[in-house]
PyMOL commands that place a pseudoatom at each C-alpha (Angstrom):
pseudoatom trace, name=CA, resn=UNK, resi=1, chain=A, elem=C, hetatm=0, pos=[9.324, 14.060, 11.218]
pseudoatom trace, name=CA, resn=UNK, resi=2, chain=A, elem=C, hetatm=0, pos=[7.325, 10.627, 11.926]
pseudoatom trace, name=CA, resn=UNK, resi=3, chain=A, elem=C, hetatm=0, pos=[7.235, 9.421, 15.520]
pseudoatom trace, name=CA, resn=UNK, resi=4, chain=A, elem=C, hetatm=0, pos=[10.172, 6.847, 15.898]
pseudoatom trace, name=CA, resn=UNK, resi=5, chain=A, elem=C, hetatm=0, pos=[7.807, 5.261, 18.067]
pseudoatom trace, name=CA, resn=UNK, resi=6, chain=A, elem=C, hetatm=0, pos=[4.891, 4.341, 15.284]
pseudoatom trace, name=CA, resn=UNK, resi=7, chain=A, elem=C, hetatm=0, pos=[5.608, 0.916, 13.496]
pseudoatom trace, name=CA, resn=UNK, resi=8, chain=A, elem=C, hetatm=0, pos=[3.804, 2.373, 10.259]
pseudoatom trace, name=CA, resn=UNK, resi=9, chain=A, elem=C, hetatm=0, pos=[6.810, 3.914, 7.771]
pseudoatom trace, name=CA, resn=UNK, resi=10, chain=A, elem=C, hetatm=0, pos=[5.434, 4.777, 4.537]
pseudoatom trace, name=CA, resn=UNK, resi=11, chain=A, elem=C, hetatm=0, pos=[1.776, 4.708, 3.568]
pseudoatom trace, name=CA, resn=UNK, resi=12, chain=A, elem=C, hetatm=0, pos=[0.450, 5.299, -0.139]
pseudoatom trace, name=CA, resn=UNK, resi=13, chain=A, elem=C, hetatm=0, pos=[-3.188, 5.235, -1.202]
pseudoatom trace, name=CA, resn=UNK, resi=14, chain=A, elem=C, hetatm=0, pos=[-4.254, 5.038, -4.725]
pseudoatom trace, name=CA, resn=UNK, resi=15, chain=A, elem=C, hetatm=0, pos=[-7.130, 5.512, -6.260]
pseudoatom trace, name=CA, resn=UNK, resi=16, chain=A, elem=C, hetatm=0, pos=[-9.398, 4.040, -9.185]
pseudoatom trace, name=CA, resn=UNK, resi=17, chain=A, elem=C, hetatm=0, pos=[-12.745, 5.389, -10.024]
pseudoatom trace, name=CA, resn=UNK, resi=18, chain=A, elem=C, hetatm=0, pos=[-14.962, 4.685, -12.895]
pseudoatom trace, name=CA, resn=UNK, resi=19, chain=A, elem=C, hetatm=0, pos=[-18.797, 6.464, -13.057]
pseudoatom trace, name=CA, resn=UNK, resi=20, chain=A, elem=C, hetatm=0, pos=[-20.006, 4.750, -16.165]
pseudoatom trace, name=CA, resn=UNK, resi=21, chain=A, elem=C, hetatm=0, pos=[-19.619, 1.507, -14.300]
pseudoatom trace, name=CA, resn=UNK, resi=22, chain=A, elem=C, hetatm=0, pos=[-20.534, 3.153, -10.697]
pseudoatom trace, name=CA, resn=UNK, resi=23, chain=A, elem=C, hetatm=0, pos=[-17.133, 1.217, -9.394]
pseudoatom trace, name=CA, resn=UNK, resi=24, chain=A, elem=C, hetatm=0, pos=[-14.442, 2.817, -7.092]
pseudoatom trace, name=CA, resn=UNK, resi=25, chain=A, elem=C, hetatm=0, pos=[-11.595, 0.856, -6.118]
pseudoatom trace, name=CA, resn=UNK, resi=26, chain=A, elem=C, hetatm=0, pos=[-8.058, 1.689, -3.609]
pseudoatom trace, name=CA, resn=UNK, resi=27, chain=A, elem=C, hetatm=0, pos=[-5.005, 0.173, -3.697]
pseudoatom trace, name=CA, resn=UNK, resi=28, chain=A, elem=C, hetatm=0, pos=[-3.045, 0.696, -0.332]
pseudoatom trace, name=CA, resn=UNK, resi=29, chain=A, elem=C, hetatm=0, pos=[1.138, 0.350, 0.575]
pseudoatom trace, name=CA, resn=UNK, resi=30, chain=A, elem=C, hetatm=0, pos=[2.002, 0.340, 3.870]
pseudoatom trace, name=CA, resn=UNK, resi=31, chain=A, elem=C, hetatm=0, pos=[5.447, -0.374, 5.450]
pseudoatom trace, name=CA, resn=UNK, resi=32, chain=A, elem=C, hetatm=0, pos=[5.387, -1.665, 8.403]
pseudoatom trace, name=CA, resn=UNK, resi=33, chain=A, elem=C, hetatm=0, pos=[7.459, -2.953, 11.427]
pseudoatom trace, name=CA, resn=UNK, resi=34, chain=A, elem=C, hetatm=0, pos=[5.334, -5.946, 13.320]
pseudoatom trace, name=CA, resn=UNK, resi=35, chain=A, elem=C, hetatm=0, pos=[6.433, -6.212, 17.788]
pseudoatom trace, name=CA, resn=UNK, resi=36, chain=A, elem=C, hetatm=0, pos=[9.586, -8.545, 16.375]
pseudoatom trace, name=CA, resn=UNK, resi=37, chain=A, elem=C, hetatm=0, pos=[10.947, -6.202, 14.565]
pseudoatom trace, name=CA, resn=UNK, resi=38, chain=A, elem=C, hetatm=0, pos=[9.506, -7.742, 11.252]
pseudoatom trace, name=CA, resn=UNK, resi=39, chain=A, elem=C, hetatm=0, pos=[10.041, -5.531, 7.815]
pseudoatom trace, name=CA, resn=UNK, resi=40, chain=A, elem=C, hetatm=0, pos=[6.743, -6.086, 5.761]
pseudoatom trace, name=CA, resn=UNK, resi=41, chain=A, elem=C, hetatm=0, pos=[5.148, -4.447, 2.868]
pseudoatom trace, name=CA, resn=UNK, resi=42, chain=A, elem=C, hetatm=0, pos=[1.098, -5.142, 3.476]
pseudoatom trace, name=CA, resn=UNK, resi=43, chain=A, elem=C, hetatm=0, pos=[-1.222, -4.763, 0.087]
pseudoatom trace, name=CA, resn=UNK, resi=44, chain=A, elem=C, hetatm=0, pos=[-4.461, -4.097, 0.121]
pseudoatom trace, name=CA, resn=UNK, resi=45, chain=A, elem=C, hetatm=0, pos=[-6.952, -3.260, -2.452]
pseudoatom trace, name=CA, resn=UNK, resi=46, chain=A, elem=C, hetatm=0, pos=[-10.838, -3.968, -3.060]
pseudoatom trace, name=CA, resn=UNK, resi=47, chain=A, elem=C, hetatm=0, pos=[-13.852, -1.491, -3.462]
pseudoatom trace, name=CA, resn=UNK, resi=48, chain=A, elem=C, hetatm=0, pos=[-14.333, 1.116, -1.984]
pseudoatom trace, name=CA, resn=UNK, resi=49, chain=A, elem=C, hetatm=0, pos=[-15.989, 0.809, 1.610]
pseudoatom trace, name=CA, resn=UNK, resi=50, chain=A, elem=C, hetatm=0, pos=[-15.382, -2.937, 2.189]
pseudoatom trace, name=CA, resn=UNK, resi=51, chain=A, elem=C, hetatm=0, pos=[-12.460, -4.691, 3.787]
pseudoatom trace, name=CA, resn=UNK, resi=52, chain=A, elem=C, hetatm=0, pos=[-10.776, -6.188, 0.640]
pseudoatom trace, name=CA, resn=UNK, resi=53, chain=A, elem=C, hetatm=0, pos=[-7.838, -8.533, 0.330]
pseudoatom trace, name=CA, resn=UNK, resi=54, chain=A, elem=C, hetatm=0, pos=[-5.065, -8.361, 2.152]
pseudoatom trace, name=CA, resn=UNK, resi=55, chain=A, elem=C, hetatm=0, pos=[-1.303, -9.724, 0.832]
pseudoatom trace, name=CA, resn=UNK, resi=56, chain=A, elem=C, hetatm=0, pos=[2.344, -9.152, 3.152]
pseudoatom trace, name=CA, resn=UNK, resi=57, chain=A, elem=C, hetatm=0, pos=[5.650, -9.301, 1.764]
pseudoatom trace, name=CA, resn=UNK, resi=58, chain=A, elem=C, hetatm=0, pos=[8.774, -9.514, 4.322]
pseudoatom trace, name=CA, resn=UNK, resi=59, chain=A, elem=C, hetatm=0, pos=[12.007, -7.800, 3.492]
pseudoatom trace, name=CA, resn=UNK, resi=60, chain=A, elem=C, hetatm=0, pos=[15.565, -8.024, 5.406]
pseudoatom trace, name=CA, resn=UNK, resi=61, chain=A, elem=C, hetatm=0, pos=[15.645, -4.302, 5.451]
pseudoatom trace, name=CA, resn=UNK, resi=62, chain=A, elem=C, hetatm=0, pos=[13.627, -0.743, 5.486]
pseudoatom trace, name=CA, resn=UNK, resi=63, chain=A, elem=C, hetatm=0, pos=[15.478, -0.227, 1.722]
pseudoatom trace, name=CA, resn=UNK, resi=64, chain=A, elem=C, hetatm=0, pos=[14.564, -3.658, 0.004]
pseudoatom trace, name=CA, resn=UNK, resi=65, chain=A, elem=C, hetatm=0, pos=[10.697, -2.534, 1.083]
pseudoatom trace, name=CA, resn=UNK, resi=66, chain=A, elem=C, hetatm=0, pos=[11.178, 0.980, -0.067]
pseudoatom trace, name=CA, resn=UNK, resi=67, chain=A, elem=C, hetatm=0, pos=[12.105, -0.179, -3.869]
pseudoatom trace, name=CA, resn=UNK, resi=68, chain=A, elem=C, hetatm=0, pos=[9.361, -2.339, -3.959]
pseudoatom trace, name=CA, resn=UNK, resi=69, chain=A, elem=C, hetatm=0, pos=[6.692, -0.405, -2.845]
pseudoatom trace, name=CA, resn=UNK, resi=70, chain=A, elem=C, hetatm=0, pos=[7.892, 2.054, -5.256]
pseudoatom trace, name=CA, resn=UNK, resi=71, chain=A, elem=C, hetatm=0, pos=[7.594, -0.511, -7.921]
pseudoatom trace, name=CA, resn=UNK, resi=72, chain=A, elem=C, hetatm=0, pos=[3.759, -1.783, -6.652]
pseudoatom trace, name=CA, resn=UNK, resi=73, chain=A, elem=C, hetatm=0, pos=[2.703, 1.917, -7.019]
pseudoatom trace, name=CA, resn=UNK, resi=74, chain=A, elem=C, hetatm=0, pos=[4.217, 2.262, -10.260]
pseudoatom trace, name=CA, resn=UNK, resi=75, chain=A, elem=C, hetatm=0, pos=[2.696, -0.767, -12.265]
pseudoatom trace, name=CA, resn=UNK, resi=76, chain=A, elem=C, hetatm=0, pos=[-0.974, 0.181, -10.438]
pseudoatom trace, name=CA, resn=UNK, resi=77, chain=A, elem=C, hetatm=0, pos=[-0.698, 3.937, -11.285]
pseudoatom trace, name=CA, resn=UNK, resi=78, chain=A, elem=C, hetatm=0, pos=[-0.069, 2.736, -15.006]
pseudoatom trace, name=CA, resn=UNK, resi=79, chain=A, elem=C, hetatm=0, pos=[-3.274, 0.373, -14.203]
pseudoatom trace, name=CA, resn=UNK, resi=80, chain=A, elem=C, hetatm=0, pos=[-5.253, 3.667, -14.187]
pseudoatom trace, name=CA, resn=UNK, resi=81, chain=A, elem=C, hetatm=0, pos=[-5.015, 4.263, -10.271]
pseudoatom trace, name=CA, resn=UNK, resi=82, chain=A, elem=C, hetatm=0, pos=[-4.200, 7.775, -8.710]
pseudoatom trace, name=CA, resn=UNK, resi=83, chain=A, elem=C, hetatm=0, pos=[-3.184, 9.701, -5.563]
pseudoatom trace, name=CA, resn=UNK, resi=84, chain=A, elem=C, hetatm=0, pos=[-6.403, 11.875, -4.494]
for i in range(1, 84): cmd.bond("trace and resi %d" % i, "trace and resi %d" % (i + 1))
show_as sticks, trace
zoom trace
């Protein structure tokens, strides 16, 4: 059961490696409530071990964020990232 108290609500990390080209690369999800009460969907992705970008998406409700982080991990787990 997550702590009611945490503002994080869902978290996926995916996963792109490719040795021939010595890359690795993560896509993250998080859903997230901010001290105002805030719904937001926060993106990140880069290679691995550096900070990235960074992109937030606000939603009127937990539901409307759901669905589309759903949909984000869908169209990069076609775009050859995985769950480890």
């Amino acid at each position: 059961m997550p702590d009611i108290r945490s503002p994080i609500r869902h978290h996926v990390v995916l996963y792109r490696r490719d040795p021939e080209q010595g890359r690795a690369r993560y896509y993250s999800l998080m859903i997230e409530r901010d001290l105002f009460g805030t719904i937001r969907l926060v993106h990140n992705w880069g290679q691995v071990g550096s900070k990235g970008q960074e992109k937030v998406e606000l939603f009127p409700d937990e539901a409307e964020a759901t669905q589309a982080l759903e949909a984000w991990a869908t169209i990069q787990r076609q775009k050859g990232y995985a769950d480890l």
